[in-house]
N, C-alpha and C positions, 0 to 999 in steps of 0.2 A: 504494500500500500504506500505510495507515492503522496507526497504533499500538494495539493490542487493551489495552482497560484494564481491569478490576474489581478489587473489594473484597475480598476469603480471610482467611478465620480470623485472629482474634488482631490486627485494625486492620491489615492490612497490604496493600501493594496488589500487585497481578501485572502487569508489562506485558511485551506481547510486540512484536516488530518484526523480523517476519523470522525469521532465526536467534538475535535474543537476547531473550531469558526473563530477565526480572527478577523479583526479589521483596523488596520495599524495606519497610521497618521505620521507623519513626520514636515518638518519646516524647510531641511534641506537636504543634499545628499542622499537622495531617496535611494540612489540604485545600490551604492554600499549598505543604508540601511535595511531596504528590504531582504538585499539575501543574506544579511546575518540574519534577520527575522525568520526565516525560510530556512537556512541551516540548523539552528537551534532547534523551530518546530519538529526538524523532522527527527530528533532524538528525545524528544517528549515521550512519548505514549511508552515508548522502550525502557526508556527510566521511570518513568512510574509504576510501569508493567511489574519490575524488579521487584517493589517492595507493597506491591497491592495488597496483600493480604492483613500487614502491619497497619495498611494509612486506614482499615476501614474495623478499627482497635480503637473502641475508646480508651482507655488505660494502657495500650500498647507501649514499650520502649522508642527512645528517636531514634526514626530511621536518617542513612546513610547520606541520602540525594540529595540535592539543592533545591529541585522544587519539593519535596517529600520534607526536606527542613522547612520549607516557609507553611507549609501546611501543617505540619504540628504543630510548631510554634502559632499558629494562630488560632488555632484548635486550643493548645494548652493554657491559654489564658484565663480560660470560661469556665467557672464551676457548671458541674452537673454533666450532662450527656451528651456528646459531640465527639466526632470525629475526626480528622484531618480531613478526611473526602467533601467536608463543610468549605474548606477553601481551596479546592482543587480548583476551581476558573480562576479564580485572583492570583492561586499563585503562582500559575501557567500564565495569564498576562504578565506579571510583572518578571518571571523571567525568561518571558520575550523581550520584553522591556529593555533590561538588562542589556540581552545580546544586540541591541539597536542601539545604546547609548554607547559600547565600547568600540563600535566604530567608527564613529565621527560625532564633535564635538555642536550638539544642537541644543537649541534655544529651546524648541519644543517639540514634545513626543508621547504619541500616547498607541496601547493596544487597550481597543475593547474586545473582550471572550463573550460575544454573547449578550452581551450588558454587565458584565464586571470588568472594570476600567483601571487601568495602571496606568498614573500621568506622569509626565517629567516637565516641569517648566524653569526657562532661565531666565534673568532678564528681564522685561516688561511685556513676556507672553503673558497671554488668558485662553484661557480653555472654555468654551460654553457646550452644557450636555442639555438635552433634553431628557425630562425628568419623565417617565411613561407607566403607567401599571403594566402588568404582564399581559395585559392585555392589548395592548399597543395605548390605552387612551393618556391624553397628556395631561400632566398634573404641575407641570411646570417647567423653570428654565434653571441650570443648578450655571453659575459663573464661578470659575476659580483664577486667580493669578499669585503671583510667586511669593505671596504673602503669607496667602493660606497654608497651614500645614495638612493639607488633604493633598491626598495621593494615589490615593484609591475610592471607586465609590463599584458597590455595588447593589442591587434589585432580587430581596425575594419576595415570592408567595404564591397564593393558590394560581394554576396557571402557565408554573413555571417549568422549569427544565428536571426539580426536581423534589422527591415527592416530602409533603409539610406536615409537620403535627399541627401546625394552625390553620385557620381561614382568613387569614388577612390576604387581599387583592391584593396589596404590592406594600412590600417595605422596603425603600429605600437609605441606605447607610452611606454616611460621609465617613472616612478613616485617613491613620496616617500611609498605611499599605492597603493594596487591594484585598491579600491575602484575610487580612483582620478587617476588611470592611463586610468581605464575601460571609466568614464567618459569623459574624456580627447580626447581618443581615436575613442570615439563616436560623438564629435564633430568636430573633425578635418575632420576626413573622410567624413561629413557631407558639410565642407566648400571646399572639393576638388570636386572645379563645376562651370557650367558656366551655368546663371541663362538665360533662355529662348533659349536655344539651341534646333533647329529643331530635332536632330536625339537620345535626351537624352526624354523616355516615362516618365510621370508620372502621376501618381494614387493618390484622396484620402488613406490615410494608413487605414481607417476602411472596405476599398471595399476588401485589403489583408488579413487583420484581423482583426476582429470587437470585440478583446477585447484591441486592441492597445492604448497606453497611445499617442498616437500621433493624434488621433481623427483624421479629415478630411484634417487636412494638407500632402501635397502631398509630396509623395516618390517617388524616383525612382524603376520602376520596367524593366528599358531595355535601352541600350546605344547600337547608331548603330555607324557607322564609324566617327573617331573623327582625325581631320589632327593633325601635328605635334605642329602646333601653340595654336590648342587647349587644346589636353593636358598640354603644357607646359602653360598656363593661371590659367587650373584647379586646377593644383598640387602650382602655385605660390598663389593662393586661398588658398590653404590649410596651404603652408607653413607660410604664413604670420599668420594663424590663430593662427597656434603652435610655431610661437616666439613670439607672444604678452601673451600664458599661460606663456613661457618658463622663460621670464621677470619677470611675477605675481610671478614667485616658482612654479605655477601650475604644471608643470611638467619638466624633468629634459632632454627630448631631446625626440626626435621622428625621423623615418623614412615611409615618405609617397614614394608610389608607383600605378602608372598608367600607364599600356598599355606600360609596358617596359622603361618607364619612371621613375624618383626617386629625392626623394628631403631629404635632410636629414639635422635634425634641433640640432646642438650640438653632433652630435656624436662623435665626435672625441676628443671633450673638454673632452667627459664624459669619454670618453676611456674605452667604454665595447664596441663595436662592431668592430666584424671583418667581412667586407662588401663580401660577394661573389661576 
């Protein structure tokens, strides 16, 4: 299996390998940066392949790898039950990242995995994202420059790439690494919920997927009508979850959203988001 490469809109390039979808950005020297981008990716999947079994260990020993190091370590920060496979996209963007920044000397650089974002900015670059539930709808406009210590942002919830103990539509996490944002953002979304609710289904996670690191613990797989008082329980679940990281340093501000509903944890301190 070969790395799929081409050129998209806007100087940017697409590469695919497997299950991960990049889409990498750069200000100058695209063509040395893309193929360190594109060499790198394609000993991904082989190095994590290595130590799979370990990264999908909650309590497991650190592994070996460089991406398999930024995934513990982002994983180990978090009391209670997680994985490294919680920052498997962030820590594959940022060390794409990496392999793009060691080859020429740029101002600005970012890989998105998906919707988990590893930035690099020097200078008096800005980076503007667009802020989206998983479901594609926008929720807003997130602006960063080289002030900010965010450097990773990523996007969970219902909807997404992977499977949630929560129903939160989309939680979005600001961080100083992607690695700890991806994380981050995997548990909040988890903790916007209300635990024995009639109309919320759930499933062992191995009857969805039977190579999941989450073995027989139950996921949501369907949320039926939820009143207004519900939600707003759900989403103070979650928030609460992400100002007790936000305290730790774990992460530098979030915006959850449910059912039209939103809760937003330091945005405004952090002063990169402009809310639609």
């Amino acid at each position: 299996m070969q790395v799929q490469r081409a050129l998209i809109s806007g100087n940017r390039l697409h590469l695919q390998h497997g299950p991960i979808d990049l889409v990498i950005g750069v200000d100058r020297a695209r063509e040395a940066a893309f193929d360190a981008a594109e060499a790198r990716l394609n000993t991904v999947l082989s190095e994590l392949m290595c130590e799979i079994s370990l990264l999908r260990q909650c309590d497991g020993p650190a592994p070996k790898g460089a991406i398999a190091r930024k995934m513990w370590n982002a994983a180990q920060a978090h009391e209670g039950f997680v994985t490294p496979m919680a920052g498997v996209a962030g820590a594959v963007a940022e060390t794409v990242l990496d392999a793009v920044l060691s080859v020429s000397d740029l101002r600005r650089a970012y890989v998105n995995n998906g919707g988990d974002i590893a930035l690099y900015l020097r200078s008096d670059a800005t980076f503007d994202v667009a802020m989206a539930g998983t479901d594609g709808a926008a929720l807003g406009k997130i602006t960063l420059d080289v002030h900010s210590k965010v450097r990773g942002i990523a996007t969970s919830g219902q909807g997404g790439r992977s499977l949630s103990f929560g129903i939160a539509d989309s939680v979005t996490v600001l961080a100083e690494t992607a690695s700890a944002a991806d994380v981050a953002a995997t548990l909040i979304a988890s903790a916007v919920d209300i635990v024995d609710h009639p109309q919320i289904a759930r499933v062992p996670a191995q009857t969805v997927c039977d190579d999941t690191d989450l073995g027989q613990r139950r996921v949501v797989v369907g949320v039926g009508d939820l009143s207004a008082q519900d939600i707003d329980r759900a989403l103070q679940n979650g928030e609460q979850c992400a100002r007790n990281m936000q305290r730790q340093g774990l992460i530098r501000s979030a915006s959850l959203h449910l059912r039209g509903q939103s809760r937003q944890v330091d945005l405004n301190s952090e002063k990169v988001l402009e809310h639609a």
